[in-house]
C-alpha positions as CSV (number, residue, x, y, z in Angstrom):
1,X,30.3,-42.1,44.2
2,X,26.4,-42.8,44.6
3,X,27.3,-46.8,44.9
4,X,30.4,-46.2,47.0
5,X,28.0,-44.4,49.4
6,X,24.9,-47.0,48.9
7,X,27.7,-49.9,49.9
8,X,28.6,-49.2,53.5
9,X,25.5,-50.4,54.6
10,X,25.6,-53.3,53.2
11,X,29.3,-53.9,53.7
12,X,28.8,-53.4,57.4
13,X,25.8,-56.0,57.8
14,X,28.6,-58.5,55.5
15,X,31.3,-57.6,57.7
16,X,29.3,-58.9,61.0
17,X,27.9,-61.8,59.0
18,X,31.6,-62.5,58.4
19,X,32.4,-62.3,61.9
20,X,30.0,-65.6,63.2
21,X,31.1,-67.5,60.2
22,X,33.0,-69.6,63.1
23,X,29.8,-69.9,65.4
24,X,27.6,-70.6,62.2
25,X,30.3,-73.7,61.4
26,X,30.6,-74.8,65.1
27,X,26.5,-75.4,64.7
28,X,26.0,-77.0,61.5
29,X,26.7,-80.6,62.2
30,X,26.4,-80.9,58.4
31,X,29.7,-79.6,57.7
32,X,28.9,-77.9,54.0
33,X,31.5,-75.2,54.2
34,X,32.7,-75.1,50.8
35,X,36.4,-74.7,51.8
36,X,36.4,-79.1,52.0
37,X,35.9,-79.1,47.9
38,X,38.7,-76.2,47.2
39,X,41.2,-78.2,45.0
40,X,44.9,-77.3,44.4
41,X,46.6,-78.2,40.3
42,X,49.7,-80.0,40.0
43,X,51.8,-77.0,39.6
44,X,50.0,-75.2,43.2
45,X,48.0,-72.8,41.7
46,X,44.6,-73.7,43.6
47,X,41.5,-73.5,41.1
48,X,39.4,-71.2,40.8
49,X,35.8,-70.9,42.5
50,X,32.7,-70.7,40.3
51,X,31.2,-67.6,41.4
52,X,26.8,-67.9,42.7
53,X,24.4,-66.3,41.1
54,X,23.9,-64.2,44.1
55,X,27.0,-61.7,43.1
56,X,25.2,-60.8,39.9
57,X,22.4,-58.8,42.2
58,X,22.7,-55.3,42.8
59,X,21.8,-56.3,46.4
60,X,21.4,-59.0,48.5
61,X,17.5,-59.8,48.7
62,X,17.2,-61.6,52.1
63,X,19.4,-63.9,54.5
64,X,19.5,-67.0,52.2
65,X,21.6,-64.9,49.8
66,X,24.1,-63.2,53.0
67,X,24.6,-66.9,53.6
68,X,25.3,-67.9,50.2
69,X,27.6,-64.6,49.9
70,X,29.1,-65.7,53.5
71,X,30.0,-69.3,52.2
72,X,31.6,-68.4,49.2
73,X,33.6,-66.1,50.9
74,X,35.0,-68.0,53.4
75,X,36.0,-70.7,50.5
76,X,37.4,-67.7,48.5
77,X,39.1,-66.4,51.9
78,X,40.8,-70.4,52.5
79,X,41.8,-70.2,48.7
80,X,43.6,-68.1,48.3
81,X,45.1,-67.1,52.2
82,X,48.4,-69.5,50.9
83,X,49.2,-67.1,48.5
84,X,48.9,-64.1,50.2
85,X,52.1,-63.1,52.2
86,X,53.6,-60.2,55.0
87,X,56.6,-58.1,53.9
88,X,58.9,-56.5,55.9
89,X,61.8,-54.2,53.9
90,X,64.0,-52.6,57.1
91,X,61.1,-51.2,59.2
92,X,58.6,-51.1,57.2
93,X,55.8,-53.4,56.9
94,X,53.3,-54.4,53.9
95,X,51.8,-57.1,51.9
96,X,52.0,-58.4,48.9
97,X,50.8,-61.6,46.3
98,X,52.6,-64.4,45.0
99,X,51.7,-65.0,41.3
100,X,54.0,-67.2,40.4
101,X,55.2,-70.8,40.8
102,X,58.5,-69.7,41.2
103,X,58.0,-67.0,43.6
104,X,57.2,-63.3,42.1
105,X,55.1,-61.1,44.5
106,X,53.0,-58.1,43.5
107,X,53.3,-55.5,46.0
108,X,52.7,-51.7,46.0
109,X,55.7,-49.6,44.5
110,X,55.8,-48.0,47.5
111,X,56.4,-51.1,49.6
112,X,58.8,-52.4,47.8
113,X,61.2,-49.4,47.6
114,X,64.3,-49.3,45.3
115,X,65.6,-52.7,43.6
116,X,67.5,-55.3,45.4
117,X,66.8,-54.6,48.9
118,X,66.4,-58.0,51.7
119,X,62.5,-58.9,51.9
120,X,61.6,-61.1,55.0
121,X,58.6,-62.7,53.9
122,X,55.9,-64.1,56.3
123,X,53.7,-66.8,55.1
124,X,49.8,-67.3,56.3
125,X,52.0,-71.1,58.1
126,X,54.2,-68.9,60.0
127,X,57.1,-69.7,57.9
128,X,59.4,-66.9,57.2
129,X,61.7,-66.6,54.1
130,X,64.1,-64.2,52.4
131,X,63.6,-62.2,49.0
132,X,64.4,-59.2,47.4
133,X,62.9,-56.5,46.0
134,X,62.8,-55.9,42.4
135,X,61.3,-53.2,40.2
136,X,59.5,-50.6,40.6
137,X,57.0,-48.3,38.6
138,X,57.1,-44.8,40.9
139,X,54.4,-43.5,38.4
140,X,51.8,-46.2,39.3
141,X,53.1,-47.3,42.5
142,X,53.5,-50.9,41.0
143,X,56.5,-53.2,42.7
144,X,57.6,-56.7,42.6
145,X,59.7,-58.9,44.8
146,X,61.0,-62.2,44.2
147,X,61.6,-64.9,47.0
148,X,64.8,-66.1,47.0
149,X,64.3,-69.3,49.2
150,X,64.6,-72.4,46.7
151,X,61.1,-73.9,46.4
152,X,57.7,-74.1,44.7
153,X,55.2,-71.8,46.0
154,X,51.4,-71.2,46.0
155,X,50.0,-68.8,43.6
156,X,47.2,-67.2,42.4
157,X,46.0,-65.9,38.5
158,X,46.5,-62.4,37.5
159,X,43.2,-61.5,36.2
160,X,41.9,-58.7,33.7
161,X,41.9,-55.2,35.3
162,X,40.5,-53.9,32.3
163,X,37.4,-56.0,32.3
164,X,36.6,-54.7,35.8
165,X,33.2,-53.0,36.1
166,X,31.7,-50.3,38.7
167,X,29.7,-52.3,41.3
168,X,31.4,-55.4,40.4
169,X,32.0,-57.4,43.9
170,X,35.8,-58.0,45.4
171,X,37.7,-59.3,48.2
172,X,40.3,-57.4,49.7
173,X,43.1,-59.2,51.3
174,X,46.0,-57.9,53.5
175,X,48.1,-57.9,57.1
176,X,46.8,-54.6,58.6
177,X,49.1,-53.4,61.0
178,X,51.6,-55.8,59.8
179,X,51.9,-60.0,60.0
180,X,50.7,-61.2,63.5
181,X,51.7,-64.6,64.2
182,X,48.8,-66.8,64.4
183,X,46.5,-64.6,62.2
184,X,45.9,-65.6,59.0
185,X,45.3,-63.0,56.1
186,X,42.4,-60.4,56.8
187,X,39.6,-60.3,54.2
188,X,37.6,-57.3,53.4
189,X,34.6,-57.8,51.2
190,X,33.3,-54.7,49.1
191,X,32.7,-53.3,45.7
192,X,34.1,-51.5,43.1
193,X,33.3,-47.6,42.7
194,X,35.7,-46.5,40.2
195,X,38.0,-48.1,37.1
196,X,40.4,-46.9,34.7
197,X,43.7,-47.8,33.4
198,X,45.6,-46.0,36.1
199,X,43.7,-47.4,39.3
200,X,40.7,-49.0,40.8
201,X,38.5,-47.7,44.0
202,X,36.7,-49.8,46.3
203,X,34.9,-49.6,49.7
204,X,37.4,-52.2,51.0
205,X,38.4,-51.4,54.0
206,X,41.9,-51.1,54.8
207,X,44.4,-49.9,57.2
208,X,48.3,-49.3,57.6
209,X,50.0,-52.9,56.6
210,X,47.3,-53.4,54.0
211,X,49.4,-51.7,51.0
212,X,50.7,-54.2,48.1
213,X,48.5,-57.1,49.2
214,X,45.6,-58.4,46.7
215,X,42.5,-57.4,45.5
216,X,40.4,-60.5,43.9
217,X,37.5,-60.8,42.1
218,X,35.5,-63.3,43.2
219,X,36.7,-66.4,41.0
220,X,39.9,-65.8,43.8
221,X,42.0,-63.7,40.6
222,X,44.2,-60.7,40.9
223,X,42.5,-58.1,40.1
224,X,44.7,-55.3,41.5
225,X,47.3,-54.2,44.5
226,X,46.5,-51.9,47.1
227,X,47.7,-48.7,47.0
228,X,46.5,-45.6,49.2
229,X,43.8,-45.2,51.8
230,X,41.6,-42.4,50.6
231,X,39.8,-39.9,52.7
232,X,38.0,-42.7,54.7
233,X,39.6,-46.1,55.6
234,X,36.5,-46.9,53.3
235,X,37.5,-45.3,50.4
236,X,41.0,-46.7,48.7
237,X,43.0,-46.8,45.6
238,X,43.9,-50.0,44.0
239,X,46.7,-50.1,41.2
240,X,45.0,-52.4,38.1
241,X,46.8,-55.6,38.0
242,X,47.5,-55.0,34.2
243,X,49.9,-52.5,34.3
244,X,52.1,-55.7,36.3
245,X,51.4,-57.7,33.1
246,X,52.2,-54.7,31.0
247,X,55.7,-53.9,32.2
248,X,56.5,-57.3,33.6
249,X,60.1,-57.4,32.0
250,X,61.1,-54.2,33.5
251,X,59.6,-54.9,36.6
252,X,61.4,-58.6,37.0
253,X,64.7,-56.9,35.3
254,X,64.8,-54.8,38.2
255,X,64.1,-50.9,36.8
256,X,62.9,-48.4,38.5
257,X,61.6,-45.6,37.1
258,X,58.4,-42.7,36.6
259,X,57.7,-39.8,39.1
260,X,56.1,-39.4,42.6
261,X,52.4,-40.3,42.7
262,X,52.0,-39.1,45.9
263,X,53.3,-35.0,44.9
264,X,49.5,-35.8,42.1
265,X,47.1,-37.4,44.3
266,X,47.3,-36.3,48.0
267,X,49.2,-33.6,50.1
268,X,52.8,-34.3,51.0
269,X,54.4,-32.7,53.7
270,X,56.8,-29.8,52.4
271,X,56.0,-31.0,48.7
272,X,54.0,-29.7,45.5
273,X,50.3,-30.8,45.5
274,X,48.7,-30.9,42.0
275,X,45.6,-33.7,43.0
276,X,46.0,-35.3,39.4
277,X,46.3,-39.3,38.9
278,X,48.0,-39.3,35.5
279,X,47.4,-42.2,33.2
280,X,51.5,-43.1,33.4
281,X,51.8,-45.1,30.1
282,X,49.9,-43.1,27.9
283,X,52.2,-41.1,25.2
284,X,51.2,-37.6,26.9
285,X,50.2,-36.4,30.7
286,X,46.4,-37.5,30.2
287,X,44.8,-37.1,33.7
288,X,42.8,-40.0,34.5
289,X,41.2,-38.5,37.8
290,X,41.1,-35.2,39.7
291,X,41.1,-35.1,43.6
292,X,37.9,-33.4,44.9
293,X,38.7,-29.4,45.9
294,X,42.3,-29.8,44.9
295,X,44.1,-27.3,43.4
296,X,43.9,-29.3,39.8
297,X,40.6,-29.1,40.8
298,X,39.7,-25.4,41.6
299,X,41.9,-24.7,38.0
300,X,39.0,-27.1,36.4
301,X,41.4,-29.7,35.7
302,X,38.5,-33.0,34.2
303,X,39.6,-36.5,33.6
304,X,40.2,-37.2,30.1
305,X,41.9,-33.5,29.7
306,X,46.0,-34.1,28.5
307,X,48.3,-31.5,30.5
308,X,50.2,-29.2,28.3
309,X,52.3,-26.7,30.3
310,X,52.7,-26.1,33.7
311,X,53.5,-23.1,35.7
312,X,54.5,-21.5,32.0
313,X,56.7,-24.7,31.3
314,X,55.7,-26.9,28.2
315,X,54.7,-30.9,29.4
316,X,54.5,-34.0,27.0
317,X,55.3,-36.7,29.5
318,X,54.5,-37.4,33.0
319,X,58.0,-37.1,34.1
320,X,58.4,-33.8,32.7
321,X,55.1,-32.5,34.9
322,X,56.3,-34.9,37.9
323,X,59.6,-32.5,37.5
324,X,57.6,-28.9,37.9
325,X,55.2,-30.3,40.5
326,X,58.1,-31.5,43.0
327,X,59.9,-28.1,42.5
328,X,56.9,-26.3,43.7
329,X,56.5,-25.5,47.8
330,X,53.4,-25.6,50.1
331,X,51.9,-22.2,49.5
332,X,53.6,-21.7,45.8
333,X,51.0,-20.8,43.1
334,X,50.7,-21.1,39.4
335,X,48.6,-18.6,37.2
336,X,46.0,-19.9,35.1
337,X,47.4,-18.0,32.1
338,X,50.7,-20.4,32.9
339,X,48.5,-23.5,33.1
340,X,47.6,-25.6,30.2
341,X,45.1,-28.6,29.2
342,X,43.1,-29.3,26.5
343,X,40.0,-31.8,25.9
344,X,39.9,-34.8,24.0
């Protein structure tokens, strides 16, 4: 949490630096923004960008590196903007990723709903065009959607969630509020506090309308889809892309299943609150983070520790514990003798 902290600083004085990258081009007659050398394959996946040396510092050292950091974003922000798409699923509104030639869009789980659903999808063009929803992992709050429209799309490279690192740069890329017409994708850069196999936290900001679009690293890849604004609009949860890659088949077969994340990470209204994330694939309920002064927290719930009962009721899979949890009231409480954990 020290970095997350140390970051907002810095990620303001980016963010304005951001802001006059259009009055910085309008003055350099040169024209050396790096978006005239982006280059799209055969098959429309656009290449991706090698990354400065400037991204390996723990902080920037002086302008000349904010304005190498400010180029590259703004090539990474043009590369990968085709890619990046608005959803709307009845009245709700979201964003997701396409990944695929073909058409498959990451999105939150929570965005996409239940399977086979209509998708309006909004292109960074303007262009609107229909899909559907697909699966759905409740547990993670993964989701896919497919566009039905016949053609070949952009699309960007899943990357490797599990060779994130904490303090590793990303860019964070959305519709907050929703698709505007006219406005191309909204890019956030920040950096990454926390990583597991259940979910990745950044200092990206994001709003409402953000949830299921990308987070990249900064070769333009899919690192993971946003998921939930934390405490701060500062301070958000990211699912790790390869849990998509993990459960792809069920996900493009159109299943739904696992528990409510929300009734483990954050207060619900008129539901449980345990303030677990629960690693969701593992072969037991291994908690994978504990919500600061939560209940999990006050019963000295750690990450790492596997769930064993719950309110007197033996668990061996997240389901079973997603099953106590949602039975459980606002005010309800559980003895300690009838809660159970034990360290790895």
């Amino acid at each position: 949490m020290k970095a997350l902290r140390r970051s907002f600083p810095l990620q303001l004085t980016l963010t304005l630096l951001l802001a006059l990258a259009s009055v910085t081009a309008a003055q350099d007659s040169k024209k050396t923004d790096k978006t005239e050398k982006i280059e799209k394959s055969d098959t429309g996946l656009v290449k991706e960008l090698p990354v400065p040396a400037v991204f390996d510092k723990a902080m920037p050292e002086g302008p000349a590196d904010l304005r190498e950091i400010q180029a590259h974003v703004t090539a990474l922000a043009e590369k990968v903007k085709s890619a990046t798409v608005g959803l709307r699923i009845g009245a709700a509104a979201g964003s997701g990723v396409i990944v695929s030639e073909d058409g498959y869009v990451l999105t939150a789980g929570h965005v996409s709903g239940e399977p086979d659903r209509p998708v309006e999808i909004f292109m960074h063009d303007g262009r609107r065009l229909k899909g559907k929803t697909l699966g759905n992992n409740k547990a993670i709050d993964s989701g896919m959607i497919q566009i039905t429209d016949k053609g070949k799309w952009s699309w960007v490279e899943m990357g490797q969630s599990s060779k994130v690192k904490v303090g590793q740069w990303c860019l964070a890329v959305g519709h907050p509020g929703g698709y505007r017409p006219g406005r191309a994708p909204v890019v956030r850069l920040g950096r990454v506090s926390t990583v597991n196999s259940s979910l990745i936290r950044t200092d990206n900001t994001l709003v409402g309308g953000d949830s299921g679009g990308p987070l990249f690293d900064m070769q333009g890849k899919v690192i993971g889809i946003h998921s939930r604004i934390g405490p701060s609009i500062a301070d958000n949860v990211h699912v790790p892309v390869d849990t998509y890659r993990e459960t792809w088949d069920r996900l493009v077969k159109g299943e739904a299943w696992g528990g409510f994340f929300d009734r483990f990470t954050r207060p619900t209204a008129g539901s449980g609150y345990l303030g677990v994330q629960v690693e969701p694939e593992s072969k037991n309920c291994r908690v994978s983070e504990v919500t600061e002064d939560s209940p999990a927290a006050k019963a000295g719930l750690k990450s790492g520790d596997v769930i064993t009962r719950f309110d007197g009721k033996v668990i061996g899979t997240f389901d079973e514990l997603a099953r106590q949890v949602a039975r459980k009231k606002v005010g309800d409480r559980s003895r300690s003798r009838h809660f159970g954990a034990k360290r790895r």
